[in-house]
C-alpha positions in Angstrom: 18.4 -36.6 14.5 20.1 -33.4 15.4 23.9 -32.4 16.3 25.4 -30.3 19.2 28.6 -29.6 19.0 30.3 -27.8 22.1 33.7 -25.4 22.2 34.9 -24.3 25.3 36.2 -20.4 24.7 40.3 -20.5 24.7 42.9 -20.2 27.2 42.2 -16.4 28.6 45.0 -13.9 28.6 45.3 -12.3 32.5 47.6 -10.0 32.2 46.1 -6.8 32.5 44.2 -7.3 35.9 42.5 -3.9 34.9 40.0 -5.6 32.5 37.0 -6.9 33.0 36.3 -10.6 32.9 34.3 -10.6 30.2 36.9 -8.2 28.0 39.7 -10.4 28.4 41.1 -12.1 25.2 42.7 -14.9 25.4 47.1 -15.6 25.8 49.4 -17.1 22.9 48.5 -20.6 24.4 44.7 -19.8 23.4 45.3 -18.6 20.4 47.2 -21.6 19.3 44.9 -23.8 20.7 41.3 -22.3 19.4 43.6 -22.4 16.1 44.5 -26.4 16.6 40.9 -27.0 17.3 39.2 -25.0 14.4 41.7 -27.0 12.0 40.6 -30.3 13.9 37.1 -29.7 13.8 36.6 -29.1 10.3 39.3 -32.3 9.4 36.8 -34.1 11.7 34.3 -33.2 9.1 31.6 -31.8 11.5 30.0 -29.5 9.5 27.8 -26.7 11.1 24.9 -24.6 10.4 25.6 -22.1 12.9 27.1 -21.3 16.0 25.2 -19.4 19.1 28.0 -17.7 21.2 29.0 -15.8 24.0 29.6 -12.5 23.1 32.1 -12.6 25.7 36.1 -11.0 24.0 37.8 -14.5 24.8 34.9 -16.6 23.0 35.0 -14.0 20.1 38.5 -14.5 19.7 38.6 -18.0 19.9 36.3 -18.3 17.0 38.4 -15.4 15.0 41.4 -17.8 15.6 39.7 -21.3 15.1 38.7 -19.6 11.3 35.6 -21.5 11.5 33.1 -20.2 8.8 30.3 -20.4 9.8 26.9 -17.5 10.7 27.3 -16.9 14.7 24.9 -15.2 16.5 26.0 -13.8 20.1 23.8 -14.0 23.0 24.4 -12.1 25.8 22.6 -14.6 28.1 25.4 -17.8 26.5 27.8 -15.8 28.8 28.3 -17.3 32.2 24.8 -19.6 31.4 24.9 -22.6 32.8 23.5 -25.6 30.9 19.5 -25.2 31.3 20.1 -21.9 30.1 22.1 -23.0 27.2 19.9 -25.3 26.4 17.5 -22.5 26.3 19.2 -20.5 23.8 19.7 -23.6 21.7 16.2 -23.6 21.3 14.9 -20.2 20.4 18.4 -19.8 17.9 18.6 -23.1 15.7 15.8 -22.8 13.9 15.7 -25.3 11.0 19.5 -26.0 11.3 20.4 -29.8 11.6 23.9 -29.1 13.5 24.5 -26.3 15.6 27.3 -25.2 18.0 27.9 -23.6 21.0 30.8 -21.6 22.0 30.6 -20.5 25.3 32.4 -21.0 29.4 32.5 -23.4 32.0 31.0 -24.3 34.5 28.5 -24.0 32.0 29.4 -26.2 29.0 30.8 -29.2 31.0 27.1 -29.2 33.0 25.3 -29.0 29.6 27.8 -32.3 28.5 26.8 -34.2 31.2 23.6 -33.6 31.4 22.5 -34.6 27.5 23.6 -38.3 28.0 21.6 -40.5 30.1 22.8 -43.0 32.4 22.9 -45.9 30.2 24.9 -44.2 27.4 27.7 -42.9 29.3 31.2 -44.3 27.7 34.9 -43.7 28.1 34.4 -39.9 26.4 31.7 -38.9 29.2 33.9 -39.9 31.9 36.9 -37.9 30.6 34.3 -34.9 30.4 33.4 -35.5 33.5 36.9 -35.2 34.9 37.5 -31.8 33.1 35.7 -29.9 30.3 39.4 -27.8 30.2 39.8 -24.6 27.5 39.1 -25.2 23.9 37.6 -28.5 24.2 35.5 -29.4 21.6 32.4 -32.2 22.3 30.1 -33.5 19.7 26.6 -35.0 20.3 24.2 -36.8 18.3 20.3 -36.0 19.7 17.5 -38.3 19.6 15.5 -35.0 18.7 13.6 -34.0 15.6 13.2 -30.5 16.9 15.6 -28.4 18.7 12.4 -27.7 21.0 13.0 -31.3 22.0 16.2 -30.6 23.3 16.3 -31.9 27.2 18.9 -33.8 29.8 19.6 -37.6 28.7 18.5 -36.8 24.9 22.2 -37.5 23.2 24.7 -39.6 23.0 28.2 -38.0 23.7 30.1 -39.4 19.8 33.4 -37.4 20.2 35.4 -35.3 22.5 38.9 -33.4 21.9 41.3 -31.5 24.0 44.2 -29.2 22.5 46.4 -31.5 24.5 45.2 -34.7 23.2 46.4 -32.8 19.5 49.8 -31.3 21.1 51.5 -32.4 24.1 52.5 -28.9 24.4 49.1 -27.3 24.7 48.3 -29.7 28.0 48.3 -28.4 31.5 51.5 -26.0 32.8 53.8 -27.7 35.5 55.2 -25.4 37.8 59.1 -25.9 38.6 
């Protein structure tokens, strides 16, 4: 059995409308919430082999502000990539690793969530992803797979799943007025 962890990038900062998407950093909101969810993750006790990333500025800076320690290697093609592609990367990158996660963008990462569990193992966790896969959400899966070259749709089951706001009230979506 293998595990896939997932980490949405951040809350992204937009205030200089001048950069590039994929050289913006991420707001105070994103850097206390990729903070919140590096300190969760390792108190959850998921430990990780590697991470394969977007090389992406706000994915970069997420991880710099989770201060998870782990090797990372950046793909250019995790940027953007929806989930076959991910899936992809997953692949060729893990090697011999036994847990491995991704850090990369949505509409991506949510696709990739819902498309590991089959049918018949959908719970209460894959119908919150389903809903919304929001910024710095962290999912973990647990693959029937002995080989990452095994990894395909309906493959895992979906054993955890974390939002900044389930951690801090204050980290949950902005109302206006």
């Amino acid at each position: 059995m293998k595990r896939l962890g997932l980490l949405r990038h951040a809350k992204s900062d937009w205030d200089d409308l001048s950069l590039r998407d994929f050289d913006r950093g991420l707001n105070d909101r994103g850097r206390r919430g990729a903070k919140l969810m590096g300190d969760y993750i390792r108190e959850y006790g998921a430990n990780w082999d590697m991470a394969i990333a977007s090389p992406a500025e706000r994915v970069k800076r997420t991880l710099d502000a989770s201060e998870l320690d782990l090797p990372v290697t950046f793909d250019e093609k995790a940027y953007l990539a929806d989930a076959s592609t991910l899936m992809t990367l997953v692949s060729r990158h893990a090697g011999n690793s036994d847990a491995v996660l991704v850090i990369a963008h949505n509409p991506g990462m949510q696709e990739l969530a819902l498309n590991l569990v089959a049918h018949e193992d959908e719970n209460d966790l894959f119908h919150n992803v389903m809903r919304k896969y929001p910024t710095a959400a962290f999912a973990m899966f647990e693959l029937e797979i002995e080989d990452w070259s095994d990894l395909a749709p309906e493959c895992g089951r979906l054993v955890h799943f974390a939002r900044p706001r389930d951690l801090d009230a204050n980290l949950g979506p902005q109302t206006m007025g």
